[in-house]
LOFIRO-630051 format. One line per 3 residues: number of its first residue (from 1); their letters; for each residue x, y, z of N, C-alpha, C. Coordinates in steps of 0.05 Angstrom, whole numbers. Each point is the difference from the previous one (the first is absolute). Layout:
<rs>
NUM) a) X,Y,Z,X,Y,Z,X,Y,Z  ...
</rs>
This chain:
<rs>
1) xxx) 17,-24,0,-17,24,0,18,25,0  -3,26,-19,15,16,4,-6,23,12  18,14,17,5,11,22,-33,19,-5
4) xxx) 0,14,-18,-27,13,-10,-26,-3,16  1,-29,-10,-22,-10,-1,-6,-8,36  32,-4,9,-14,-4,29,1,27,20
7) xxx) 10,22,-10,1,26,6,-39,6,1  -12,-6,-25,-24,2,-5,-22,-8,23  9,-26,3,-8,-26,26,-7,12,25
10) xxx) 35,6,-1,0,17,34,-21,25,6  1,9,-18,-17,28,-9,-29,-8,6  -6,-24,-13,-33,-5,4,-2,-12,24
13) xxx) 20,-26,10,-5,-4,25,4,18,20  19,16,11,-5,24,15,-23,11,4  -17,16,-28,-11,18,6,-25,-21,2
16) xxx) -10,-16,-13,-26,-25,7,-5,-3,33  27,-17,15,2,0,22,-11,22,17  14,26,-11,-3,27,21,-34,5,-4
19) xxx) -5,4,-24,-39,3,-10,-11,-21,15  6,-28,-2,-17,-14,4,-1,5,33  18,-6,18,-1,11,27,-8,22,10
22) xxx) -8,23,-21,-7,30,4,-26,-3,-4  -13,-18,-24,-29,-4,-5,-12,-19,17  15,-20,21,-11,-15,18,0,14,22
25) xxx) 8,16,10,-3,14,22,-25,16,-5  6,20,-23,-30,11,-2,-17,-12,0  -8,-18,-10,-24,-14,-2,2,-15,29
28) xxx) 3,-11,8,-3,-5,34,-4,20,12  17,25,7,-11,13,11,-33,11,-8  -5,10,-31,-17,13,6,-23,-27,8
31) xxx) -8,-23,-9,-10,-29,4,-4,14,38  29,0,8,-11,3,33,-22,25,8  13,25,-17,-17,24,7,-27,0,-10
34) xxx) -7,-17,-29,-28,-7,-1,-16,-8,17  15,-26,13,-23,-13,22,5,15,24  16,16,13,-3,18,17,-15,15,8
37) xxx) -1,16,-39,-24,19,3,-27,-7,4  -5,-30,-14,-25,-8,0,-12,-6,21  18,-16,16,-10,-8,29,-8,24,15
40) xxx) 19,19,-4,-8,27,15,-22,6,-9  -16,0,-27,-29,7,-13,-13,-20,18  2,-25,-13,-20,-22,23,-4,12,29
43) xxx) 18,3,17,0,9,26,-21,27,5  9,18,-15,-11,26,1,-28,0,-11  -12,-32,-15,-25,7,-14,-7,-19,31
46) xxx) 2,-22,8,-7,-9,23,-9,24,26  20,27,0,-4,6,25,-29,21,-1  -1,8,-36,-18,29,6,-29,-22,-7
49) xxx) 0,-34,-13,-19,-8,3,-14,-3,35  19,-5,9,-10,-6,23,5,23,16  2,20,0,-3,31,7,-29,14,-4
52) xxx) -9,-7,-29,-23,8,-5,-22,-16,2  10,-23,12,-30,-15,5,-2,2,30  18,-4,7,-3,4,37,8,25,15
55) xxx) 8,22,-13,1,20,13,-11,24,-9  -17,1,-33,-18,18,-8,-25,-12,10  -17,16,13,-26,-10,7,-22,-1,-14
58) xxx) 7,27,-27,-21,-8,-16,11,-13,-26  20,-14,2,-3,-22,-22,3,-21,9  -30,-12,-25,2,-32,11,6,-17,-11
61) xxx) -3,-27,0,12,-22,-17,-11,5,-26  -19,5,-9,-18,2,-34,9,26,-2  14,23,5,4,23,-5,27,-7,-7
64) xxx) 21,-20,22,28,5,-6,7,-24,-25  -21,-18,-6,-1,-14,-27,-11,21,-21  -8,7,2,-5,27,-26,13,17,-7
67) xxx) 18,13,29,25,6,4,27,-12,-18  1,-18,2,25,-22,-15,-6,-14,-23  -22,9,-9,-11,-22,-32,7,34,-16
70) xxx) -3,27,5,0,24,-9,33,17,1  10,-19,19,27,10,4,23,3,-30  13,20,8,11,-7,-42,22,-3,15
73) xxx) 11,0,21,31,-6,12,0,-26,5  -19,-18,6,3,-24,7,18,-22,-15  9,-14,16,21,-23,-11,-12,-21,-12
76) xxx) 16,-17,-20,-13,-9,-21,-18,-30,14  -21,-6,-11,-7,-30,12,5,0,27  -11,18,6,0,4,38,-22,-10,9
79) xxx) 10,-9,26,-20,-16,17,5,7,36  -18,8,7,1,8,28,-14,-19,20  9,-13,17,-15,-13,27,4,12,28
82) xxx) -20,8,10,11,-3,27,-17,-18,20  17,-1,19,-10,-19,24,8,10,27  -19,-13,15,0,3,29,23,-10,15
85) xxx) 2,5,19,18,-15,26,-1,-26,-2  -25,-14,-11,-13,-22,-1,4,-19,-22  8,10,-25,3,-3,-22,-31,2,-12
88) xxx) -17,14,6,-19,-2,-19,-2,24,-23  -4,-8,-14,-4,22,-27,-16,22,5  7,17,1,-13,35,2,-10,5,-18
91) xxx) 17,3,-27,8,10,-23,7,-8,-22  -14,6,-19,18,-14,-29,-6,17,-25  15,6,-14,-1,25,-25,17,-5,-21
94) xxx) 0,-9,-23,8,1,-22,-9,-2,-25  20,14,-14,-1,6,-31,9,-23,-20  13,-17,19,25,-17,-30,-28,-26,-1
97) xxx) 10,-19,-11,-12,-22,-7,1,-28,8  14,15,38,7,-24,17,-10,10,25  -27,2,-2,-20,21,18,1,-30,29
100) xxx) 5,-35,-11,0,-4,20,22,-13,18  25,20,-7,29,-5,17,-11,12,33  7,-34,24,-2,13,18,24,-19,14
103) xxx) 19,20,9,20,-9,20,-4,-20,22  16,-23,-3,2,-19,24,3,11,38  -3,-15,10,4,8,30,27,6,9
106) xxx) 29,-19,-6,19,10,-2,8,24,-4  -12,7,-20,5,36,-10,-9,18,15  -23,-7,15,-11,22,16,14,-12,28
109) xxx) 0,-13,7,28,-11,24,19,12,-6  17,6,-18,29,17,0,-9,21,2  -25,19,-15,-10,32,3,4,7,31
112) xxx) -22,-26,16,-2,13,30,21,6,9  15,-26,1,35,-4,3,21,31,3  6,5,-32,17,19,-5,-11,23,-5
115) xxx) -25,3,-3,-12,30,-11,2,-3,-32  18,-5,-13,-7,4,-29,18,-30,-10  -18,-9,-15,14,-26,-22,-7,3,-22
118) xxx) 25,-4,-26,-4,-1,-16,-6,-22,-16  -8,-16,-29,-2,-25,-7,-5,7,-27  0,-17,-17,-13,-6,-31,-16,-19,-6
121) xxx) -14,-3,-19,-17,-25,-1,-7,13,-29  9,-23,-23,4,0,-17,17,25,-9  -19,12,-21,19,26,-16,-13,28,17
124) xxx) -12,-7,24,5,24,18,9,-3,26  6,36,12,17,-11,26,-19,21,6  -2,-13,32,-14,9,18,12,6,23
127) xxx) -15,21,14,11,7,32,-31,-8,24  6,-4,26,-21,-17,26,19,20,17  -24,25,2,14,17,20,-24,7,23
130) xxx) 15,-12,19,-18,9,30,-2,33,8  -27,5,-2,-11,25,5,-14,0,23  4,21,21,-12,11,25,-18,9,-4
133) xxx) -32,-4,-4,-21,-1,5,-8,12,24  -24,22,-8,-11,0,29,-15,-21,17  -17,-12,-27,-11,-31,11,20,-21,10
136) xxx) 28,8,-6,13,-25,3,26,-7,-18  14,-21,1,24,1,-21,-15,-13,-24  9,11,-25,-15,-11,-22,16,0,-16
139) xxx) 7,-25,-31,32,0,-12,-23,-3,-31  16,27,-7,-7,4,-33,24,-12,-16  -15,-14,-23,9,-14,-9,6,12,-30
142) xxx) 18,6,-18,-9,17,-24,25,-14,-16  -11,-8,-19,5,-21,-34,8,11,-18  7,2,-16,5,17,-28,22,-4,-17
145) xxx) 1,3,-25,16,-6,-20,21,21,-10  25,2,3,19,33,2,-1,-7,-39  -22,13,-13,4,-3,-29,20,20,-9
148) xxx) -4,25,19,23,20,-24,22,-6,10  3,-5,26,29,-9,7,16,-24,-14  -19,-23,-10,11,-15,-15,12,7,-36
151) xxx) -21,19,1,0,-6,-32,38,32,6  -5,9,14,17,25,-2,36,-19,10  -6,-22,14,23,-18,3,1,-14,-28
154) xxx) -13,-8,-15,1,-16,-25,18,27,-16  -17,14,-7,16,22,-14,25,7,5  7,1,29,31,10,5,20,-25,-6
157) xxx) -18,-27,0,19,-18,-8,2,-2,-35  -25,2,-6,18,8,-34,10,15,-5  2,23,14,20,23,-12,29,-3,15
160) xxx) 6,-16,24,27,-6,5,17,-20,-20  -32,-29,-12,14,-10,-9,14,10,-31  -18,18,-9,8,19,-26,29,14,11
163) xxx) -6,2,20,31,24,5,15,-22,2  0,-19,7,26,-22,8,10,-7,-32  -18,-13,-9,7,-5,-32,13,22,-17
166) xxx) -16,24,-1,25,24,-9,20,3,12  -4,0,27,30,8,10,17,-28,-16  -4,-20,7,20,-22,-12,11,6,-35
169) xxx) -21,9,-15,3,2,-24,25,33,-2  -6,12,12,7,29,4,31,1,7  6,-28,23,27,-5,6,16,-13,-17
172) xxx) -17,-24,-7,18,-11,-33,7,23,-11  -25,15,-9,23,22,-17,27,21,9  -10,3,23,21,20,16,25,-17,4
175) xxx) -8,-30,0,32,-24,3,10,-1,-32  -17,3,-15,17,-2,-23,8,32,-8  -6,17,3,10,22,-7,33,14,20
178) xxx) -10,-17,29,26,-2,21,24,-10,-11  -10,-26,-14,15,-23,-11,20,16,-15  -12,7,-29,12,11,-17,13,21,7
181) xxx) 0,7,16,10,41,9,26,-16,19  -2,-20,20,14,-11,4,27,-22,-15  0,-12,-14,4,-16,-12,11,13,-28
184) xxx) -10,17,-11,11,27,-17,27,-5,-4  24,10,25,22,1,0,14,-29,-4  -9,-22,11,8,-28,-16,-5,-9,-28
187) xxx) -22,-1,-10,-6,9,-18,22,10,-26  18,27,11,9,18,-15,33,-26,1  3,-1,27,22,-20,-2,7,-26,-11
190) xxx) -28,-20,1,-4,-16,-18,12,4,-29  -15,21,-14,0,-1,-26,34,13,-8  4,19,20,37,4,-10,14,-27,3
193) xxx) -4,-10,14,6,-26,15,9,-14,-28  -29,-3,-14,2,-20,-18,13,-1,-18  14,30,-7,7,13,-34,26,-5,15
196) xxx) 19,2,30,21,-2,-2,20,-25,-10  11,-5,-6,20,-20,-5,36,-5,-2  11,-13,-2,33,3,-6,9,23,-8
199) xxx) -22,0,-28,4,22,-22,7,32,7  -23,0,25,-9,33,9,6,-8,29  10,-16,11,11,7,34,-3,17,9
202) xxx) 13,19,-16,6,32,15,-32,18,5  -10,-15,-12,-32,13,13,-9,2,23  -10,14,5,-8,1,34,-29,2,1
205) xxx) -16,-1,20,-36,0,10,11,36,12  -22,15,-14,-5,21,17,-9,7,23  7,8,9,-7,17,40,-20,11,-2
208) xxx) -18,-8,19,-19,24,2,-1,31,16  22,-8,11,4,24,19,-16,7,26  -15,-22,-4,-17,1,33,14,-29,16
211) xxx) -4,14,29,18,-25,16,-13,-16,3  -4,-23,-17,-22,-13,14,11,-32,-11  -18,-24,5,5,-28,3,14,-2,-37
214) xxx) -10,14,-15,1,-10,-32,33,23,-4  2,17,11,22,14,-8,19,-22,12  -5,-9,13,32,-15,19,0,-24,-16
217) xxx) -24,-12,-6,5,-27,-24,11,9,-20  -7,22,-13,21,11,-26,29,5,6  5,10,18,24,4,3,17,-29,5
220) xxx) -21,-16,22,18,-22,-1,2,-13,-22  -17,-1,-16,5,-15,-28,23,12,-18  -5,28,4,27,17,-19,17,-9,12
223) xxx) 10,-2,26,23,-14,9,13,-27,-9  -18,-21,1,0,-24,-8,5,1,-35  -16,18,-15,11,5,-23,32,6,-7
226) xxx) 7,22,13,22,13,10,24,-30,-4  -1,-8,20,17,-31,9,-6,-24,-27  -26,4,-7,-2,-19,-29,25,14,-24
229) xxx) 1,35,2,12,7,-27,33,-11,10  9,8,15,13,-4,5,15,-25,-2  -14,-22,20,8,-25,-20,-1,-12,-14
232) xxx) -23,18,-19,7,-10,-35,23,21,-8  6,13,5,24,18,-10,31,-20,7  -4,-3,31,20,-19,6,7,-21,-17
235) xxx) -29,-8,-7,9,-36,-17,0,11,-30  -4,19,-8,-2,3,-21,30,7,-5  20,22,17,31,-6,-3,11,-19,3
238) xxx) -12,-26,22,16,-11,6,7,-23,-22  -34,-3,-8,2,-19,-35,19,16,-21  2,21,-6,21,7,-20,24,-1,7
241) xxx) -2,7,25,31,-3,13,22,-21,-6  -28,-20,21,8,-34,-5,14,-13,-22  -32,15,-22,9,-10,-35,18,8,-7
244) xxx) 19,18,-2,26,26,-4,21,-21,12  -13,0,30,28,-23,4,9,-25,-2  -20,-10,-14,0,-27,-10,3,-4,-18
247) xxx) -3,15,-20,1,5,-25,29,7,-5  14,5,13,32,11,-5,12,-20,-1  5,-22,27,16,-17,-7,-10,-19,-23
250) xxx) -25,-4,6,-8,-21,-27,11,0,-17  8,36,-18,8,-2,-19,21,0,-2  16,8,21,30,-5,-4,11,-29,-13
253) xxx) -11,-6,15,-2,-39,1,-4,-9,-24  -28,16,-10,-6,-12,-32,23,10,-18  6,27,11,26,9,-19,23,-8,-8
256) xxx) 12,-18,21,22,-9,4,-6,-26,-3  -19,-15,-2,1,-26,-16,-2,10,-31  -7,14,-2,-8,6,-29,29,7,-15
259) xxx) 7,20,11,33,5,-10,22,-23,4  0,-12,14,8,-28,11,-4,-25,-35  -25,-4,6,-13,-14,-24,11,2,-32
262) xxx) 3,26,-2,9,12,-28,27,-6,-13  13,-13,21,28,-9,-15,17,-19,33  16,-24,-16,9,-15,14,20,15,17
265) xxx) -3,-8,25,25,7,28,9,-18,3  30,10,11,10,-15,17,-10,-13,35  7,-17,1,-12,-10,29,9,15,23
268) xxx) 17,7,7,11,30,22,-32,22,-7  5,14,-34,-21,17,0,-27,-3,8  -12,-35,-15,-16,-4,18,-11,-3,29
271) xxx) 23,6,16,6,-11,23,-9,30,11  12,24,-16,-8,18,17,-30,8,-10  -8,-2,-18,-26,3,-12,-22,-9,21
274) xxx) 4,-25,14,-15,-16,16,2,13,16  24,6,15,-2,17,31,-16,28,6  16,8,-29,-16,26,-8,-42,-5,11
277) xxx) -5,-13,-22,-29,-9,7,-6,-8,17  19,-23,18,-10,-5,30,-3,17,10  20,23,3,-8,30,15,-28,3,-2
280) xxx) -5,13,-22,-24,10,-8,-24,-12,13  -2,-29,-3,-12,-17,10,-8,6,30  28,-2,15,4,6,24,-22,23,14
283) xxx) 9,19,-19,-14,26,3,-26,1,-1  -18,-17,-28,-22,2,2,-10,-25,19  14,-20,9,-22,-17,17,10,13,30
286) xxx) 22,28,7,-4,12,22,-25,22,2  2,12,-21,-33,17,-11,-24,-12,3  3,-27,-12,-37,-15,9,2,-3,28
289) xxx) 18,-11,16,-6,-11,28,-9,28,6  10,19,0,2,24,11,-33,9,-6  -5,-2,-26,-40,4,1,-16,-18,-4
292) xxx) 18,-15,14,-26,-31,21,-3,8,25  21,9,10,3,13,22,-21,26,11  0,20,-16,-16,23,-7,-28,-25,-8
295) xxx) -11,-4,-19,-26,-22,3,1,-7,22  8,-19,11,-6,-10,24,-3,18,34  11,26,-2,-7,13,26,-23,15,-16
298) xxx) -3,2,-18,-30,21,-18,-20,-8,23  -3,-27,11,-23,5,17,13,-23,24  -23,8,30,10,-7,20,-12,-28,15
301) xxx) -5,-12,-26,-16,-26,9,26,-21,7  -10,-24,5,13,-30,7,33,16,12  16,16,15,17,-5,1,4,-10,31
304) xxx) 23,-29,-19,6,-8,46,16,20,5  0,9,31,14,17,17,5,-20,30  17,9,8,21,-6,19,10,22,21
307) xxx) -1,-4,18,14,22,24,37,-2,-13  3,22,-6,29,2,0,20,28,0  22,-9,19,18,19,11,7,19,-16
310) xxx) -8,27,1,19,20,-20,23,-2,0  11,-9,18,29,12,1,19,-30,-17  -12,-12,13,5,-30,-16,-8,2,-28
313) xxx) -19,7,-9,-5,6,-32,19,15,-5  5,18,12,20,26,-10,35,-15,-8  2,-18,16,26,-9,4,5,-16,-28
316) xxx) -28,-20,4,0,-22,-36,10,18,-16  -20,21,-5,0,18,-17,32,5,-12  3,8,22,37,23,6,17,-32,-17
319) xxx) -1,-17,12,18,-25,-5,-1,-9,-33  -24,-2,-1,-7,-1,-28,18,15,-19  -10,36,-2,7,8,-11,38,-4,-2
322) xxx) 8,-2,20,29,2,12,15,-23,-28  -15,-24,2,6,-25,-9,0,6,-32  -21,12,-9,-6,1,-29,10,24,-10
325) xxx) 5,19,11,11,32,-13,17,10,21  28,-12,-3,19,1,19,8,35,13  -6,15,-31,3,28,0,-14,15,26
328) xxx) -30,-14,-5,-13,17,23,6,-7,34  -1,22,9,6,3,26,-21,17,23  -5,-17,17,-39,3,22,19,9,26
331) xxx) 1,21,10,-8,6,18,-24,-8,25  4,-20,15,-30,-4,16,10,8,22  -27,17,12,4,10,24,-21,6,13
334) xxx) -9,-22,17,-30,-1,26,0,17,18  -17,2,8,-15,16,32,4,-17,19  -2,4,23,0,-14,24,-33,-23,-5
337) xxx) 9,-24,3,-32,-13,-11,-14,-3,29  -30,4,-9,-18,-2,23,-4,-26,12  -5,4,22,-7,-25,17,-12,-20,-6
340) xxx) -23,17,-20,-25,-21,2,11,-6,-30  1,-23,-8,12,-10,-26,-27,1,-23  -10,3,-6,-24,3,-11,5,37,-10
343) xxx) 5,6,16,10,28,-17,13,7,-15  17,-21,-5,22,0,-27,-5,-19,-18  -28,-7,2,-11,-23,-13,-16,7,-16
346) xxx) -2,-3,-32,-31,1,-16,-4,-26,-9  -24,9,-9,-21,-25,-13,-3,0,-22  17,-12,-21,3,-6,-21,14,-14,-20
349) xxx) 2,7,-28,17,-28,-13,21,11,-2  15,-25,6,30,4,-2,12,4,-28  0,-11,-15,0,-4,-26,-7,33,-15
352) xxx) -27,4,10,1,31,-21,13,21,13  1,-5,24,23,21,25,25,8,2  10,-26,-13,29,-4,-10,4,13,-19
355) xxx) -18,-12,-24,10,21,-27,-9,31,4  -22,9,17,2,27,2,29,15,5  -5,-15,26,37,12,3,24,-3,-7
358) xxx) -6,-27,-5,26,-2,-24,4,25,-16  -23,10,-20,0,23,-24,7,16,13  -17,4,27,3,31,4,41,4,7
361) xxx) 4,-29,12,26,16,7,26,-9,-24  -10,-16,-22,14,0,-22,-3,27,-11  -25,10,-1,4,27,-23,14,26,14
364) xxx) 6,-5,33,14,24,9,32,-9,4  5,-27,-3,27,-6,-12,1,4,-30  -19,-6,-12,13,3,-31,7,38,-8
367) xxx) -17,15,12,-4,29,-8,19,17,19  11,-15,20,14,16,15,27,4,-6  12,17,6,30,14,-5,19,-19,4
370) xxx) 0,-1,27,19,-29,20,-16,-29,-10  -21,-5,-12,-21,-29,5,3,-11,30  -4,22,12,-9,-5,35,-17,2,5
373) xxx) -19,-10,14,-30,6,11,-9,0,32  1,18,15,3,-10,27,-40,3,14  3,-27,9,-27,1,12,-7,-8,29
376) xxx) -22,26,4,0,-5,28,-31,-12,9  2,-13,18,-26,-14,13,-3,14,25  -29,6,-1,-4,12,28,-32,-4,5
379) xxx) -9,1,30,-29,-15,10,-9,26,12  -27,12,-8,-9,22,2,-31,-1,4  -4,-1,32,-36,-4,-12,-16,-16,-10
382) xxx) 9,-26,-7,-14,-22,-2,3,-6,-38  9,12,-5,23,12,-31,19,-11,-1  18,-16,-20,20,-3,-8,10,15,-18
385) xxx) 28,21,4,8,21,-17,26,-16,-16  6,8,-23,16,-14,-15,13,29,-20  30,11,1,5,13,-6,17,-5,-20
388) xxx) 9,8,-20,22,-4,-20,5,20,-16  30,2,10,15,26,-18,17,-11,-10  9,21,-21,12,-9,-22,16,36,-14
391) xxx) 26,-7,-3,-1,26,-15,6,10,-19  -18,16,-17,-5,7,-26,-24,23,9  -20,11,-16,-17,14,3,-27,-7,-34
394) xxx) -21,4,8,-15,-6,-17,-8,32,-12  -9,-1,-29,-10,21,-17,-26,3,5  -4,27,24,-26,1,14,-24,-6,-17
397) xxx) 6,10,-31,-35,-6,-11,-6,-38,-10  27,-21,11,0,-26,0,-8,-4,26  -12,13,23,7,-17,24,-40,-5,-3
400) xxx) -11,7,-20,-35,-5,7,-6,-23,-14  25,-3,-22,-2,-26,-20,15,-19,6  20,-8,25,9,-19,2,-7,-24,12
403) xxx) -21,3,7,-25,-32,0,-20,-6,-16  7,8,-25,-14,-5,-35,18,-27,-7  -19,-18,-2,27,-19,-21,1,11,-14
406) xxx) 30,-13,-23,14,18,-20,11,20,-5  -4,16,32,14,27,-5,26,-7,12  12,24,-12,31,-5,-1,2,34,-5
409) xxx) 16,11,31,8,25,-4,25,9,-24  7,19,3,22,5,-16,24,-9,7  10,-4,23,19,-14,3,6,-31,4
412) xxx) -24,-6,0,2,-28,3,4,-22,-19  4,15,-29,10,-4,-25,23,-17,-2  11,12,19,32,-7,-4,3,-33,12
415) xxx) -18,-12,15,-1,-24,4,-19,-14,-3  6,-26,-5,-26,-19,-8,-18,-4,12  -25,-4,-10,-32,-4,14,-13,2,-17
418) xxx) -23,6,14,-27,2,-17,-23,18,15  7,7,27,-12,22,6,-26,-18,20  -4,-26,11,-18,-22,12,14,-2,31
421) xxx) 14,12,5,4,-9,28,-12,10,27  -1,31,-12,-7,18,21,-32,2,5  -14,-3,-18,-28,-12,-11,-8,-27,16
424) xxx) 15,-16,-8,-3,-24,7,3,-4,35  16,26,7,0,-8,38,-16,12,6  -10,27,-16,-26,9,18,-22,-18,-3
427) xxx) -5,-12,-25,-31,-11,6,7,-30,15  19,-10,9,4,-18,25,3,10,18  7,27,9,-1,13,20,-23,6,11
430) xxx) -21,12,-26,-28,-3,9,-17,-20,5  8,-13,-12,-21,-33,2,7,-7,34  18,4,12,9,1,29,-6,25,18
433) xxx) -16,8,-14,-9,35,15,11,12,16  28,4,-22,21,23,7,3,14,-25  19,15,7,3,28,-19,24,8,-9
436) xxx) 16,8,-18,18,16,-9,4,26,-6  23,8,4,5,25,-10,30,12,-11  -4,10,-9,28,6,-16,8,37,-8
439) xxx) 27,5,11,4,28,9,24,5,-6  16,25,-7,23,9,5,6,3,22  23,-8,12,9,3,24,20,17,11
442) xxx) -1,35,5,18,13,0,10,10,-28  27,1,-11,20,11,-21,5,-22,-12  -2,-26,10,24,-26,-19,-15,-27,7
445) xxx) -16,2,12,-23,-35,12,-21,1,-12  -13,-29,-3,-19,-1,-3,-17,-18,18  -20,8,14,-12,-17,23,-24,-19,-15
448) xxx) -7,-22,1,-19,-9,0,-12,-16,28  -29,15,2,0,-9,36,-32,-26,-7  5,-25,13,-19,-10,-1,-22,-12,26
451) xxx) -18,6,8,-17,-13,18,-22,-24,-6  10,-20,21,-18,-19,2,-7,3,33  -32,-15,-5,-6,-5,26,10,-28,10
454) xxx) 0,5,31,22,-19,16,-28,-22,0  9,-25,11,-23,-24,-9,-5,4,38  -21,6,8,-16,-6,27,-17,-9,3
</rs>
């Protein structure tokens, strides 16, 4: 069901509920004030009957029946009895066509009783009210049918029920016109929604400029847009990139078999022809691992993690490098370590942790002056700080692009790569929800400072 349509719902049930409870009260009440009033007529026709028969002296019974057959106020299908102390009949006078309704003993038992009882008997109600007589106590009895009161309660109930049904109809419309006046601004977002694509990323949902629930969905969606262009921009360099760099050695390779092919060598020449291409080789199956690597932290599913020692990672790391690029030279240098061992501890894979730092501290040996890198560990707040200098200095308008794969500042020309390392430790840095950063350090350093959270 769409939202509309139950916007509409709420609308009719609300206001139904509120009418229908508003038209049941009226009608009860006035239902009570009808028979209120009436009983109060019954009563009041009981007292001046029996007022004028026992306390006017010159009216008599055949005068006060001539009296009440001529009356134009009289109540409808009325019937008057009265009786003695005794219960015997005094009196009897009526107009309606139930001239012979006469009240049981019970009834005139509760009159003596309470002074006034009320009762019904059939479609009229009656009052047995004990009157003080000069002869004596005597209980008039008076019958009658409340016709306008009924027919004037019939009427108020068809015209509530008319008002309840418009009001219901009246609210549907006010819920669908809510709907739409509401719903408007989605609506508008929907349909940009729909036209955006790859193509037009850069499109945005307009603001309405009022603060309200639909401005902050736009914006968060422009946001979320925002982060979509972006990493289609990202993958969109990083596929040319890729292709550029794969595409180089390939052809070298194809080139040099090809020139190779074209005329017989000697076996030495072949010999270097092969090595030649093993290089190459070398190079490009160090390039794929390198964006399997990049694929595989792209997202942060299935990886095992492990509690493991920074400082102990730091050391593999250092040893590693030490073993394989004799040139470079690590500086390590810790903090006083905390007590609680868990503070120098994170939670994660060893494997992508390693190569983060591996890069990060190969590329500040490869770029550095001396190929020294000195790094310091330090426990800060529930933070693991990870510092690495190196000295050289970066070309300030390179320091926003040096976690782009493929970029390669201006000086970094001068030695081999491909521009995947520094890339490649931040988004394992993030998949571990930590952070990097990268800075000139003073006149002649360059700092790269990294935080992970400690594993607690």
């Amino acid at each position: 069901m769409k939202v509309q349509h139950k916007i509409i719902l709420a609308f009719m049930a609300l206001t139904g509920i509120i009418f229908l409870l508003s038209c049941f009260l009226i009608y009860n009440v006035s239902a009570w004030q009808r028979n209120q009033d009436f009983r109060k007529r019954l009563k009041n026709r009981a007292i001046t009957t029996a007022s004028l028969l026992f306390e006017v002296e010159e009216i008599s019974e055949n005068i006060l029946k001539k009296v009440d057959s001529v009356t134009v106020n009289a109540l409808y299908d009325e019937n008057i009895l009265i009786f003695n102390y005794q219960d015997k009949l005094l009196y009897r006078s009526g107009k309606g066509k139930h001239n012979s309704f006469t009240p049981d003993t019970n009834v005139l038992n509760k009159a003596h009783s309470s002074g006034t009882y009320f009762f019904s008997v059939g479609e009229k109600e009656s009052v047995a009210y004990s009157y003080p007589a000069k002869q004596g106590e005597v209980v008039v009895v008076v019958a009658a049918e409340d016709q306008d009161g009924k027919h004037r309660l019939s009427q108020l109930f068809l015209l509530l029920t008319v008002t309840f049904g418009t009001a219901v109809i009246l609210s549907a419309f006010a819920g669908w016109i809510f709907s739409r006046r509401i719903l408007k601004p989605l609506d508008k977002i929907s349909h940009t929604v729909k036209t955006i694509s790859a193509e037009n990323i850069e499109k945005r949902l307009p603001g309405s400029g009022i603060n309200d629930e639909w401005n902050e969905l736009t914006n968060t969606f422009n946001l979320l847009l925002g982060r979509l262009q972006q990493s289609f921009e990202m993958q969109g360099r990083f596929i040319a990139n890729a292709s550029h760099e794969l595409a180089t050695p390939l052809t070298v390779v194809a080139s040099q078999i090809d020139v190779t092919l074209q005329q017989e060598r000697t076996a030495e020449h072949y010999r270097e022809i092969l090595l030649s291409i093993k290089d190459d080789v070398d190079n490009l199956s160090h390039l794929a691992k390198s964006l399997l690597e990049i694929a595989r932290t792209a997202k942060g599913g299935s990886l095992q993690t492990s509690f493991i020692r920074i400082d102990e990672l730091m050391l593999d790391v250092a040893a590693s490098l030490t073993k394989f690029t004799p040139s470079c030279k690590i500086d390590m240098q810790t903090d006083e370590l905390p007590d609680n061992e868990a503070e120098c501890t994170v939670n994660g894979n060893y494997d992508l942790l390693f190569s983060a730092f591996r890069n990060i501290v190969e590329n500040g040996c490869k770029y550095s002056v001396d190929n020294t890198v000195t790094v310091n560990i330090a426990f800060v707040s529930k933070k693991i700080v990870l510092l690495f200098k190196n000295k050289g200095q970066f070309d300030v308008s390179d320091i926003n692009y040096l976690f782009h794969p493929f970029f390669r500042g201006e000086t970094a020309f001068r030695e081999k790569g491909y521009g995947i390392g520094l890339s490649l430790a931040q988004r394992i840095l993030q998949l571990h929800k930590g952070e990097i950063k990268a800075e000139n350090f003073g006149v002649e350093e360059v700092l790269f400072t990294v935080l992970l959270p400690a594993a607690y």
